[in-house]
Structures are given as C-alpha cells and as structure tokens.
Steps between C-alpha positions, in 0.01 A plus 500: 500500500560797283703803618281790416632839434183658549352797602160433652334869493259671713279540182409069422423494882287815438318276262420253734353704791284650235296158449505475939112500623452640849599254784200272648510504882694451786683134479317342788800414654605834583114613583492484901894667496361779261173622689686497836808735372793234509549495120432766223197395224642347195545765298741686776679192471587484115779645292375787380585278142438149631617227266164379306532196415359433126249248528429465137853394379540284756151315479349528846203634617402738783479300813368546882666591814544273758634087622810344586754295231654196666812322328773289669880548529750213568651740791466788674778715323294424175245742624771787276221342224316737604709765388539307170161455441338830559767646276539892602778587288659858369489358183315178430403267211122420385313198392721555138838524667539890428630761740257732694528715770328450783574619832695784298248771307754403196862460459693736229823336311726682262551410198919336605294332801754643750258758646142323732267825609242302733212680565306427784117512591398840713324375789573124508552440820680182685290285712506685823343815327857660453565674191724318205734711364894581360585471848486116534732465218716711656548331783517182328801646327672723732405329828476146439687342200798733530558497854781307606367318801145401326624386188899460495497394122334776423217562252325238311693395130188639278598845626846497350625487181829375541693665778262813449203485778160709434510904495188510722308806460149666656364727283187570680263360772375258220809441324786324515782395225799252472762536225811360389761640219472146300118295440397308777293235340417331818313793742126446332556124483582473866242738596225284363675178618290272707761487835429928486846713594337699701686816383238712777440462888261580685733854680206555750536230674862337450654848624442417818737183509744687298790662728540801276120603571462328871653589879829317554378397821128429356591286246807307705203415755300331260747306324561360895180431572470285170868354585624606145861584410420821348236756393598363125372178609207658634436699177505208305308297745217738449565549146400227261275589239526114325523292815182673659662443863360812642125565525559875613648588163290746286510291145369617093332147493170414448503268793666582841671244704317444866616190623849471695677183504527250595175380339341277264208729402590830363303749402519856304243699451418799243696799468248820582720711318597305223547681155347284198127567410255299302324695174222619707718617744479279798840429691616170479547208624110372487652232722536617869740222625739223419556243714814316461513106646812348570524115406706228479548545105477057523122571586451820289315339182265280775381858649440615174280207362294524846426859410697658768603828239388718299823528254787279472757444273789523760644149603270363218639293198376292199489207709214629690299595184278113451447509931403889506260448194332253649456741777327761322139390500461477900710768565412778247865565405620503144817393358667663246856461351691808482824537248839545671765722486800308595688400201518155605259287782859379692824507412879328619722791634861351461675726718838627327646680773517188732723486749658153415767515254427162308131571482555843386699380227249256400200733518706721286511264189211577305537156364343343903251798461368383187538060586319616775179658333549264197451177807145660616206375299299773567209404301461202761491733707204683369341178461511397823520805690276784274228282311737593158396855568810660556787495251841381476683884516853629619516753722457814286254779366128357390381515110282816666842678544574739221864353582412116440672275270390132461847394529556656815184278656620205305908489551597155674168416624419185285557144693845335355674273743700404250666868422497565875737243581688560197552831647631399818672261351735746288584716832680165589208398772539142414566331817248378697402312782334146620168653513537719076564835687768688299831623720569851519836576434604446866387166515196626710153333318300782297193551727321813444311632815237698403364744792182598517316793697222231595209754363351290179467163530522453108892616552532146689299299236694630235811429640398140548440474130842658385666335773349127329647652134821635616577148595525418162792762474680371752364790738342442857300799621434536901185766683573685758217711563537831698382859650510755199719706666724165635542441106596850385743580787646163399496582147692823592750337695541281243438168652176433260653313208119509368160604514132464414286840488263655274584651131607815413258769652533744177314209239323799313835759450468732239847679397438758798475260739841503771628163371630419873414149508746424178747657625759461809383831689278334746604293811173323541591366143514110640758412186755802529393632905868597556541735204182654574627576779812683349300729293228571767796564765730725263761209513503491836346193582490168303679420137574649187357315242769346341384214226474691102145473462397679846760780451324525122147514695613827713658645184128462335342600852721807471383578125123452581524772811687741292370431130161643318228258430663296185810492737269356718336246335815394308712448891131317591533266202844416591472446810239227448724384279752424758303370761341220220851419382622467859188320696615725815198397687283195302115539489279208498160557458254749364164624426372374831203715514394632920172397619349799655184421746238810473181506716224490255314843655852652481478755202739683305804206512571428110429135456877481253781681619864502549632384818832641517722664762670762257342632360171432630512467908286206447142643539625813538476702125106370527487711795376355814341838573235413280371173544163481701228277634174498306313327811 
C-alpha cells in the first residue's frame, strides 16, 4: 500500500487516551497468577500509552474476556499464521488500508522521507515482564544483522538505499532513528508488511547465546551439548520470531507459542503484557487461547463442515462454498465470501531464466507467451470450476487499484485458437508430430510440464482444462506436482520450465506500493527466479537480466525508488504497461471470492472483508485481538 511520509504525533494519540474509561477487572486468565504475586495487575502491565484500539471506526463492540479460537493449518510450520494473524506490527494498516502505528507510540517522517524517528511506548514490556526499549533495536542492528558470522550478507535490502546501509541512531531510552542521504520509500512499507522484519530482538534474552555478551567456555558447552556447529547456529536456533520454533522466547504478540514440535495440536495463549487496549481500557485479546490443528489440507473442508473450528478460511476455496452452506444450520457456522487481494485467483509462471537453452529461447518470444494465454478458455473455466463467479483476468492490479487499467486485466485473455496457432505458426513451429504436438526447434515434441507445489487442488483442475485447449494449438501440457520448496529450489536452479501458483500478492497497489512483483528484483519471482536473484545478491549470484523489456523494468524500478510521487505513479503506470505487453507470467482467473467459516457466537469478525496477504495478513488488519465469544 501507500508509502506514508507521516509524522504520527504524540498529540492525535493524546486524543485518544482522552475518550479511555477506566479498565474493568482483572482478565480472568491472569486472576490466580495475580493474587499469588507471579504476575503484576493489569495496569503494571500496560504501556504507560497502550495502543487503544478505536472501536467506533472499525465497527466492533466491547467484548468479554475469556475461550479458546480453534482453526486448522495444512502443517506444522504454518503455525507462523499466528504471527500473521495477530498482526503486532511497528507500523500497521487498518480495516481502510491506512498506516498506523501500533507497537510504536508514533513514527515521525521528514518531509524528503530519508529521516524515520520511531518512538516507542514507555513501559511496554516484552512477554517475560522485561522492559521494551532502544536497546532491542540496537542489538538487532549492531549485534545481529551486521555481524559477520550471524548474517554474512549482511543487513536486510529495505535498510539500504543503494550501496548506502541505515545511519542507526538512539536518541533516548524511547527513541530510536534510521536515516539515509537519498528517500527510502520502502522502510514504512516493510515495517507494516505481513512477513514483519523484525528490525528489534528481544537483547535480554538472546545475549546470552551471543559470544560477544557470553563465556567462551559457557557458550562453546552449550553449542556441544545441542551438537551444533556454532554459537551462530545456536543464536539463530533460538531466534525465530516468524517460525515460532522456540517457546522460551519473550514475543510482542498477542498470543504466545506453548507447544514444541513435533505436534499436531498447537497452542498459544494470550500475551499478559501485551500493548493494545480496547476504548474502555481493557487489555486485549478477549480471547485467551488459540489452538492451532494440524490436518491433512485433503480433509480440511470435511472438519470444517462437521464443526470442528471456530474460524477458517485457510485451506478453504470456492469449491467448498455449496458443501459448507449446507453445513451451516447443524453446525452454527456461517459462511461468508470475503474479496481477495491477489490480482489474479492462479496464474502460469513461464520461467525465463530456465536453464535449457531451447526452452529459454522459446519462453522468451512473447509471441508463445501470448498463443499460450490466447489457447486457455478461461471462461470454461469459471464455468466449470467457479459457478461463473470469478472472471476471466490477467495477472495484474484489480479495478480497486488506483493503478488499474481495463486493458491491463483484459490483454490476451479472450479464447482464439485460431490466432494462437497463427502465432506459433509465424515463429516457424510448423512441424509436428503423429499425435498434432508441434516440434520444438530441436526436433524434441513441445510438451509443457507444468509443476505444481501440490497445495490447491484447483491448480490441478485447471491445468486439466488448459491442457484439453492447448491441444488445439498443437501444445501438450504434463503435472508434476511437488513440495513448495522442491518447486522453488527447482525454479532457482532453473530446471522448472513452468509453474502454477497464485497471482500477484500486491492486487490493491497504489503508486507507493514497492512494485517488486513487476519487476526482476525478487528470486521467488517463479517467471524471472534467476535475476531476482542478481539484484537480491548484488550480482553475485544468479543472472543479469538481459532481454529489453526486463532491463526497461529495473530502469522504471530505479525511477520509482528515487522519484517523488508523480515520478512514482508515472514508473507504476509503465511498468504495468510492460508486464501487459509482455504476458511475463499469464493470469487465469479472477474474482474468486474466499469463503470464510465464522462461529455464529463469535463477535466482532466483519461478515465482508478482504482476504489478502499484503496488505492485509489475511484476518489480520480486523485484529484478532478483538474478536470474542458472546456465550
């Protein structure tokens, strides 16, 4: 979403502790902990400016302590949802996609955005009880990301610009700035991102695996004991805010990790020292657990319809909607169909970068790129697959997009056989075997195998449809489904010639928005992984991008980081511009709206929303923190 260069003052949040009433009592949870000593009363155990959360603008009502939440991942390393869902950021979005603080007291920008004052909350503390201060963001900085043996690439891209890494600064207890000589467009954005950077550590308690701050002999023990290679190891072992792999570490969520794996019931429960308030002054969350299930995602929508959660949209799709409706009487669940963010339901990732020179050269000819999309009848596809719900779309920005274009959502998608082989037929693809299939240029027949990462089971049913339609072309399309991280390893290596995934992530980019995902600057890019790589390695890993249009993409990318806001939205315009023309990856369906399963005594959950990883985290801008049971 938007970059915002602003400064969020000390006065607006004055305004809203004005309209705080005093806090009810003690959260029941914490009531037996409290009267024998282990754990201050609640208001010991605020900010001394907790984050109230502002009920009114965001339509929910003032709820009760107390229950458990239970949802269901696919697999146990999904259980970083947590981290996406309860949505503690620095800097986060609300309900109407604008920037907020909210673990920081506010966040002051100058007016060349090349100066970040964060400013943080006196008295929040971490989840142990241990104050939250400058400190952990010094160690994050001085200790962690630039220290050779814990991070050898150094610090994170966001905190350049260019070559030029953060001036990192404490001005007080309470303060902390980052500054660059040029605008660095991309430091709120990231902050508020849905994966979090992490830019603080907990100091307390990582010091002691850190050898700067730990006994030689001390810390070499330990890392023997756990049979490690090196106290690095061991510092990362323990230190993984997003992968929750460590129970013992003090966390700013509102739910704290307590189950160790392996297992396939996890479960987190609230933070006692957690920062955001409700308007009457009550800490939040209302709900004192989560419970995360782990389930084959085959039997996922089953579970649901027998009632076995309380909210559920993960694993979930349109296909489930008719079966889960008919659920909803004996199992007092509602369904309702959430928007999406992703600027296109699935979409073909040719990958340009492949490894094997004839595809690559193939690939490469916009002509295939667009035969191929113009050889999918996608609105057979929404037939059969989507109820006609969904719309045919390429793989671009959605008409909510301040960005959007109709021709951008419309370029090559209409069914024409006719002008698909036509197409082929002028790059000199004319021969062709006993069975139709067209002969690549090295006599080899033109079978496209498209890999899958075996997580949505609509991937495979599309492909059956295109693969029946690209027969007409000439075209005969193989599935090989595999592990995500099987596919993108591949994909890097450059042994995927193509793939299946979700659309674009950023659906609803406004000119602010870091257009990463149209340009060649990312290595989990499935259509260009190798020049990702390039940029995200300094050149010293992967390929230069080396094809016109993609060296005219990082020309543009390069004009948006450095250029005002018109320079902005004009490198934004272009850039969309390019990626229509060129069909780099080729969307296929849209408008597929997420059925979202919500216990009917489960208040506070918006009945429409957006379901979107960024921005969004899903559930997370509806915060979490505030749903509650009205049993």
């Amino acid at each position: 979403m938007a970059f915002v260069c602003v400064g969020f003052s000390a006065a607006m949040f004055a305004g809203m502790i004005s309209a705080v009433g005093p806090a009810k009592a003690e959260i029941p949870y914490f009531e037996d902990a409290v009267s024998k000593g282990e754990l201050p009363p609640m208001a010991a155990r605020l900010p001394e400016h907790p984050n109230v959360i502002d009920f009114t603008a965001e339509n929910k009502e003032i709820g009760k302590y107390g229950g458990d939440l239970v949802t269901i991942m696919g697999r146990s390393r999904d259980i970083r949802m947590a981290v996406v869902y309860g949505y503690a950021r620095l800097i986060g979005y609300d309900e109407n996609l604008n920037l907020q603080p909210d673990i920081l007291e506010s966040l002051d920008v100058n007016d060349t955005g090349n100066v970040f004052t964060l400013h943080l909350r006196k008295g929040h503390k971490w989840s142990d009880g241990e104050p939250f201060t400058a400190e952990d963001f010094r160690y994050f900085w001085e200790d962690v990301v630039n220290n050779d043996e814990l991070f050898p690439v150094g610090p994170p891209r966001f905190l350049f610009v260019g070559d030029e890494p953060a001036t990192f600064e404490i001005l007080d207890e309470y303060t902390v700035r980052y500054s660059w000589s040029k605008p660095n467009p991309f430091f709120v954005t990231e902050l508020a991102a849905t994966r979090p950077p992490f830019i603080y550590r907990p100091a307390h308690y990582l010091k002691q695996f850190h050898a700067k701050y730990r006994d030689a002999a001390e810390l070499d023990a330990i890392v023997k004991e756990r049979g490690l290679r090196s106290w690095a190891v061991l510092h990362t072992d323990k230190d993984r805010p997003y992968r929750l792999e460590n129970v013992e570490r003090p966390s700013l969520e509102p739910w704290l990790i307590r189950t160790e794996e392996p297992s396939d019931r996890f479960i987190f429960e609230r933070n006692p020292y957690y920062h955001r308030v409700d308007p009457d002054g009550n800490q939040l969350p209302y709900i004192d657990r989560m419970i995360f299930n782990i389930s084959n995602a085959k039997l996922v929508p089953a579970k649901v319809g027998a009632g076995e959660v309380d909210l559920q949209s993960r694993i979930l799709s349109l296909q489930d909607y008719t079966f889960l409706k008919q659920s909803e009487p004996q199992q007092n669940f509602k369904v309702n169909l959430w928007d999406v963010g992703y600027g296109a339901y699935a979409a073909l990732y040719p990958n340009l970068t492949c490894s094997d020179p004839v595809w690559r050269k193939l690939l490469r000819d916009v002509k295939f790129r667009r035969a191929l999309s113009l050889a999918i009848n996608r609105t057979e596809i929404n037939r059969v697959m989507f109820f006609g719900l969904a719309a045919p779309t390429n793989n671009t920005v959605l008409p909510k997009s301040p960005l959007f274009k109709q021709e951008y959502r419309d370029s090559y998608i209409e069914f024409d056989v006719k002008k698909a082989n036509a197409l082929l037929d002028e790059m000199g693809l004319t021969k062709r075997n006993g069975d139709g299939i067209r002969l690549m240029p090295d006599g080899r027949p033109l079978e496209i195998i498209v890999e899958t990462m075996g997580e949505n089971p609509e991937h495979d049913d599309m492909l059956e449809l295109i693969g029946d339609s690209w027969k007409q072309i000439g075209v005969k399309l193989f599935v090989k489904g595999l592990q995500r991280e099987v596919l993108r390893n591949r994909a890097y290596s450059g042994e995927t010639i193509m793939s299946i995934f979700n659309g674009v992530d950023s659906g609803l980019a406004t000119p602010g928005t870091v257009p990463a995902e149209f340009v060649p600057i990312q290595q989990d890019s499935l259509q260009w992984p190798k020049w990702g790589q390039y940029f995200q390695t300094n050149g010293e890993a992967g390929e230069a991008p080396d094809m016109p249009a993609a060296k005219e993409l990082m020309d543009l990318y390069g004009k948006w980081a450095n250029g005002n806001d018109a320079a902005r939205k004009d490198a934004w315009q272009r850039i969309l511009d390019i990626n229509a023309e060129n069909m780099f990856s080729i969307g296929l369906i849209g408008n597929v709206p997420q059925p979202v399963v919500v216990r009917n005594d489960l208040r506070n959950v918006p009945e429409k929303g957006i379901h979107s990883w960024e921005p969004g985290a899903f559930f997370g801008i509806y915060r979490p923190d505030t749903f509650w049971w009205d049993r």
